[in-house]
N, C-alpha and C positions, 0 to 999 in steps of 0.2 A: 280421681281428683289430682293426685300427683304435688305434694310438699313444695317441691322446687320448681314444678311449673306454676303453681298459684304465687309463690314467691317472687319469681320472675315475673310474672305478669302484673302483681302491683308495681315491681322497680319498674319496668317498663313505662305504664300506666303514670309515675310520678314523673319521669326523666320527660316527657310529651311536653307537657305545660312548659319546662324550663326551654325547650329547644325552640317550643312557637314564640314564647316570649322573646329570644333571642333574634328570632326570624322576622316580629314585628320591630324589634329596636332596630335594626337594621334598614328596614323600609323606611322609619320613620326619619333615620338618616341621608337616607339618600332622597327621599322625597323634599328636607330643608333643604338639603346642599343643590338639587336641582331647582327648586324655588327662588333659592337667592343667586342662582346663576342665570334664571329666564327673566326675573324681575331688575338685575343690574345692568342686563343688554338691551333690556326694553324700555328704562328711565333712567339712562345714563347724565342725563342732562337735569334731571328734578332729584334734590336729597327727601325730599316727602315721602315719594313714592318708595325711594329703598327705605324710607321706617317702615310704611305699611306692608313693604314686604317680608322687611324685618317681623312684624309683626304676623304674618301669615306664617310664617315659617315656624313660629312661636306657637302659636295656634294647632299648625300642624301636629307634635310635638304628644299633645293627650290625645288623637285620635284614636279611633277602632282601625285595623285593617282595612277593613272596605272601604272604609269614607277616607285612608290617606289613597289609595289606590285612586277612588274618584276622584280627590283635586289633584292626582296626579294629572290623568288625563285632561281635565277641566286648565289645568295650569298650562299644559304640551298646546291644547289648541286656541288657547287666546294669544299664547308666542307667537304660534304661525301665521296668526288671522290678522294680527296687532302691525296696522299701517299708521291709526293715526296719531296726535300728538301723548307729550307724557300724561296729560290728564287724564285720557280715556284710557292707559294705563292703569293710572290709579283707581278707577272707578272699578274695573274690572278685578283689580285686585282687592279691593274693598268689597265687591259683591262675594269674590269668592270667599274672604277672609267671615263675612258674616255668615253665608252657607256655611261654614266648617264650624263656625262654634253653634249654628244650630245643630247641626250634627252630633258633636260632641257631648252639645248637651244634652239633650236626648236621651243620648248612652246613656251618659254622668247620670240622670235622672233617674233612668228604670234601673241599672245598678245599683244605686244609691238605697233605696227604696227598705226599710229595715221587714225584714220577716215578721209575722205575728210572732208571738211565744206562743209556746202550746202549754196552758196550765191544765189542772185538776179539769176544769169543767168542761174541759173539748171544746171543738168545737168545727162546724163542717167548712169549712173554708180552709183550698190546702196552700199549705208555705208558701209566702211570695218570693222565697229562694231560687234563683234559675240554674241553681246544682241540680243536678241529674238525681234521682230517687236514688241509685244505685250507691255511689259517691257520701249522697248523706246516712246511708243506712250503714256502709262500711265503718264511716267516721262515727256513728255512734255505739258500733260493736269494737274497737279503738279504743275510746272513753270507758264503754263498759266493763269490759277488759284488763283496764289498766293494773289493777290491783292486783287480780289474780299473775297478769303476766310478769309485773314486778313480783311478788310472792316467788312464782317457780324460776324465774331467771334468776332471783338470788339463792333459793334452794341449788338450783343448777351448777351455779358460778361457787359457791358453798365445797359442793361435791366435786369440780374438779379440779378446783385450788389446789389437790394434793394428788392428782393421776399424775402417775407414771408411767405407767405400764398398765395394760388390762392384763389383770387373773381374777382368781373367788373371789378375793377381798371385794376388788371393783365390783362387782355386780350385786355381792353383800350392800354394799354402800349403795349402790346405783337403785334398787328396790327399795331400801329405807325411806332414800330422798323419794323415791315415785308414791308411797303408802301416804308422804308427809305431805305432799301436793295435792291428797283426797283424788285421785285416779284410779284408787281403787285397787283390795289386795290382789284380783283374780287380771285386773288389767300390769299390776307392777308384775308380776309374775309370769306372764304371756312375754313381755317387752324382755326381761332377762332372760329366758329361754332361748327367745329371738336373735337376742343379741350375741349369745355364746356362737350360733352360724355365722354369724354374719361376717364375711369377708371387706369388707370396709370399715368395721374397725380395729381389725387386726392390723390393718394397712395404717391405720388413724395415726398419725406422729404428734398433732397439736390438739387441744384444748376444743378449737374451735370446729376441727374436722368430727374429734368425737361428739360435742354439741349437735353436730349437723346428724349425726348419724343416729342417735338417741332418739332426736326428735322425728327425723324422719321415719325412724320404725314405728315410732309413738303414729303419726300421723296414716301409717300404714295399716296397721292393727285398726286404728278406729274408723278406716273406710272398708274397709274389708267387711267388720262387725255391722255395719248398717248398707251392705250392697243392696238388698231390696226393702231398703226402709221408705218410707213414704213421709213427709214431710208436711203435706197439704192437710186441711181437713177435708175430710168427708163431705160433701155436700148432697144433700137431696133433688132426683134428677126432676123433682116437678114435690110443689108442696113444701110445709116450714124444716126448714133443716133445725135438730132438736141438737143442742149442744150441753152437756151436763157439767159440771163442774166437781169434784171431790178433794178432800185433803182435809190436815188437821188442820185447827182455830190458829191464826197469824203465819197462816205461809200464803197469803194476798188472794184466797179468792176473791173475795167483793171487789176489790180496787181491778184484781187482773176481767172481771165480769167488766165492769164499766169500763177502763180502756177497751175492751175490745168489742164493745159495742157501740164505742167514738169513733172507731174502727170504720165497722159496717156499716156505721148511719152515714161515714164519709164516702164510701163506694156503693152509696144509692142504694140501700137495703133496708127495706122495713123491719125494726125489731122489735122485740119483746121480751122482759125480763120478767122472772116469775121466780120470786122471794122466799124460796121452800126453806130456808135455814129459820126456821119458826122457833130453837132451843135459844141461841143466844142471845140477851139483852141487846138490841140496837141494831140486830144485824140485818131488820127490814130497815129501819129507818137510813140503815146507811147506803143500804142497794137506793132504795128512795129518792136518795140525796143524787145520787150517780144518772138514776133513769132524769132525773129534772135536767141537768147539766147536760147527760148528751144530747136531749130533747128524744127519747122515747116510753114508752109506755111500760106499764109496770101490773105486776100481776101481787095482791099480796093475799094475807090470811092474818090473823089474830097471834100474838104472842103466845106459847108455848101450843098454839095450835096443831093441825095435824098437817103436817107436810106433803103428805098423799097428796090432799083435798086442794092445796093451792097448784100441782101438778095440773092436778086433773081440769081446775077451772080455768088455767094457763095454756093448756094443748086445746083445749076446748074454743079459746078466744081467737088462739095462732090459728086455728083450723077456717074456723066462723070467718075473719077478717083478714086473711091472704097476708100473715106475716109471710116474710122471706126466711126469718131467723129467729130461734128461743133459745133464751141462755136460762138454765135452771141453777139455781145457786142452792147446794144443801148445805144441810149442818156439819160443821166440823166436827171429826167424830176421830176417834182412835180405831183403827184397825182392826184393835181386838177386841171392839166392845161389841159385842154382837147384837144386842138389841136395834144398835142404830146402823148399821149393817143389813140385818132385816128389813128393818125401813127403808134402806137403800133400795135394794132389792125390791121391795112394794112399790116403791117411785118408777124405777123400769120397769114392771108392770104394766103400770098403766100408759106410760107412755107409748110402751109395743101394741098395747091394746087400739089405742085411738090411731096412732103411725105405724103400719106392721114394720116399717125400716129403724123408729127412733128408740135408744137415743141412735143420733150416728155418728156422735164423739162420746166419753166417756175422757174428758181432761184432767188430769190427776197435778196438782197443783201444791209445788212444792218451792219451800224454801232454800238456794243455793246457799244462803249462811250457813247454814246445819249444817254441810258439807257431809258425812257418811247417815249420819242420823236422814237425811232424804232420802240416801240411797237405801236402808232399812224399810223406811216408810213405803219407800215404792214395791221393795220386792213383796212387802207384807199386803199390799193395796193389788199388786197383782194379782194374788192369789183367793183376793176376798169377792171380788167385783171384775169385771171385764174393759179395764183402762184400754186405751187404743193409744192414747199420748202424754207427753208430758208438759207442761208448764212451769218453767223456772223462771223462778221472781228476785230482784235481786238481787240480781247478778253483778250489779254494779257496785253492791256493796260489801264484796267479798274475795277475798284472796284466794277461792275456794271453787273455781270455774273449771276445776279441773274433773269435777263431780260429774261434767258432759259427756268424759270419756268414760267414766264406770256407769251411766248410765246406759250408754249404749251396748258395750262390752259386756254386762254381767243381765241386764234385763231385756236387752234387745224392743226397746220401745224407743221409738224417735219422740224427742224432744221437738213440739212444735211452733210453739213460742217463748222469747225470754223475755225477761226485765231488764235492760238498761241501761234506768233513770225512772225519777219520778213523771216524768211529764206521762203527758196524755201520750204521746207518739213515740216513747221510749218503750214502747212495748210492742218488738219487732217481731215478725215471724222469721223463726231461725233458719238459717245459712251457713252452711255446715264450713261452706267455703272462708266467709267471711270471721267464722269464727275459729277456726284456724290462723287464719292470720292473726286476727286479733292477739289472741291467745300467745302465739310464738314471734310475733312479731319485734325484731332487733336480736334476736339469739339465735337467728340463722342467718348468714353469710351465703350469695348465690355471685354466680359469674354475671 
């Protein structure tokens, strides 16, 4: 992935727009100044006709590219053809002059045009944004970001307000600030080992060269640590793909089930949800609430019923009726509760039973506010259950984004979707790339 090449290649990526913009003010220069040089040699004799050239030129002025380029040409070949008096002049300039604001507006109109919002209840119709997928996904890992990248750029700027020199001390300090960024002790620990070789900052004279140098090994270590990590989910090569859900009570299964079945239903996928968290008050009615909103179907059971049994008549339905997708929602449980653990364990049961492949995620769904407390969670959910990934929720509301990099570093499970934002489409499948930037973005300095 390379720190400074993904960095370069945003500045790069921003520096584009300003030079085409430049590129187009410039056309649209010379396309007025040649308009009111073809239209003053052509109706030297009529002051009419130079207003409405005046005013074509005016016109000119908010075009796109292509359409000043067209009444370029259009403007070159009524000069050359233009024998007869100044009226037929102006008539021609006046036809062009209306072509061009239809033109214009046109543009003006499909630009203009406001995006839906994407709230709570989804919905299958995608953004009338003509930004690139890619672009709005960066800018929302950006946003989501924010916090945490404020958070360690002040921790950062904090710790080297007072370098001098690198010896013990600095790396004493340099691991404090990384434990307090929630990156984790086994990852601040790697990164100051790291850093004692490292001949680029023994070289380091400024503030900013060692910034660069920190973060780049930071960004080093956490590609290394996930070289064969996988990122996608698992999908089934024929048949419902079975997707399971776990984690404690308020770290977003239900809400993270429903976005991501606003998801699916938007990329043409029949789903189905199946409401197995039977323990807590409200927590069918709120999966409920989610299946009416995205417009899919719904699998339920009775209050403190048996969670098996809603599994079982859920794989049952996906199987009968050609779902694409089942999202199973369990109860929030404690790791170390064993009875509901067992239970766990019962639910994949039966699911193997009816699907010899399912489940084929096991998504373990954790809070990014909790910062180490997730990371506990996880490595205790490892060991209890067969997780295949993570889901961080969240995200956006946390100074605390740095819990990505000890997730990878000390548990070695890719993280494969985050939170955010509230909306329905703030719940992005993660980008390891995009979230680096995010993350380090303005605290490193590139050629």
């Amino acid at each position: 992935m390379g720190l400074f090449d993904i960095f370069r290649r945003h500045k790069k990526a921003a520096e584009a727009p300003a030079s085409e913009s430049t590129a187009s003010e410039s056309l649209t220069t010379a396309v007025s100044t040649h308009s009111s040089m073809t239209t003053a040699a052509s109706a030297s004799a009529s002051g009419s006709t130079s207003r409405q050239a005046s005013m074509a030129s005016t016109a000119g002025s908010g075009m796109t590219s292509q359409s000043l380029s067209a009444s370029l040409s259009t403007s070159q070949a009524a000069s050359l053809s233009q024998s007869g008096p100044a009226a037929s002049t102006s008539d021609s300039v006046s036809a062009s002059v209306a072509s061009q604001r239809q033109s214009a507006g046109s543009v003006a109109t499909s630009s203009s045009l406001p995006a839906p919002a994407s709230t709570a209840e989804g919905t299958d119709q995608a953004p009338a944004s003509e930004e690139p997928a890619a672009d709005q996904q960066e800018k929302k890992y950006d946003r989501g970001l924010e916090k945490s990248r404020t958070g360690f750029g002040a921790r950062l700027n904090r710790f080297l307000a007072s370098f001098r020199h690198v010896d013990e001390d600095f790396f004493d300090d340099l691991e404090d600030m990384l434990i307090e960024s929630d990156v984790g002790y086994d990852m601040a620990m790697k990164l100051s080992d790291s850093l004692r070789e490292e001949v680029k900052l023994e070289n380091a004279k400024s503030k900013q060269e060692v910034s660069n140098v920190i973060i780049e090994k930071m960004v080093d270590l956490y590609e290394e640590a996930g070289r064969n990590e996988n990122p996608d989910l698992q999908m089934a090569a024929q048949g419902p793909t079975v997707i399971m859900f776990v984690g404690v009570n308020g770290a977003g299964k239900t809400t993270t089930i429903g976005k991501m079945a606003a998801l699916f239903k938007r990329q043409g996928k029949k789903v189905l949800l199946a409401a197995a968290d039977t323990f807590r008050a409200g927590a069918t009615e709120q999966l409920d609430v989610w299946a009416q909103r995205d417009g899919v179907d719904i699998v339920t059971g009775p209050e403190n019923g048996d969670p098996a049994a809603v599994v079982f008549d859920a794989v049952q339905k996906a199987k009968r009726e050609d779902y694409d997708v089942l999202f199973v929602d369990t109860a929030g449980r404690l790791q170390n509760k064993v009875n509901l653990m067992n239970e766990l364990a019962k639910m994949k049961r039966i699911l193997t039973r009816e699907i010899p492949d399912a489940p084929h995620e096991v998504l373990l769904v954790l809070d990014a506010t909790t910062g180490q407390n997730a990371l506990n969670q996880a490595k205790l959910f490892k060991q209890s259950t067969d997780v295949t990934g993570i889901v961080l929720t969240k995200l956006d509301g946390t100074a605390r984004g740095g819990i990505v990099l000890a997730i990878r570093n000390e548990l070695h499970l890719p993280v494969k979707y985050v939170g955010l934002g509230e909306k329905v489409d703030d719940l992005q499948k993660f980008n390891a790339s995009d979230f680096v930037y995010g993350l380090f973005k303005g605290l490193v300095e590139v050629d």
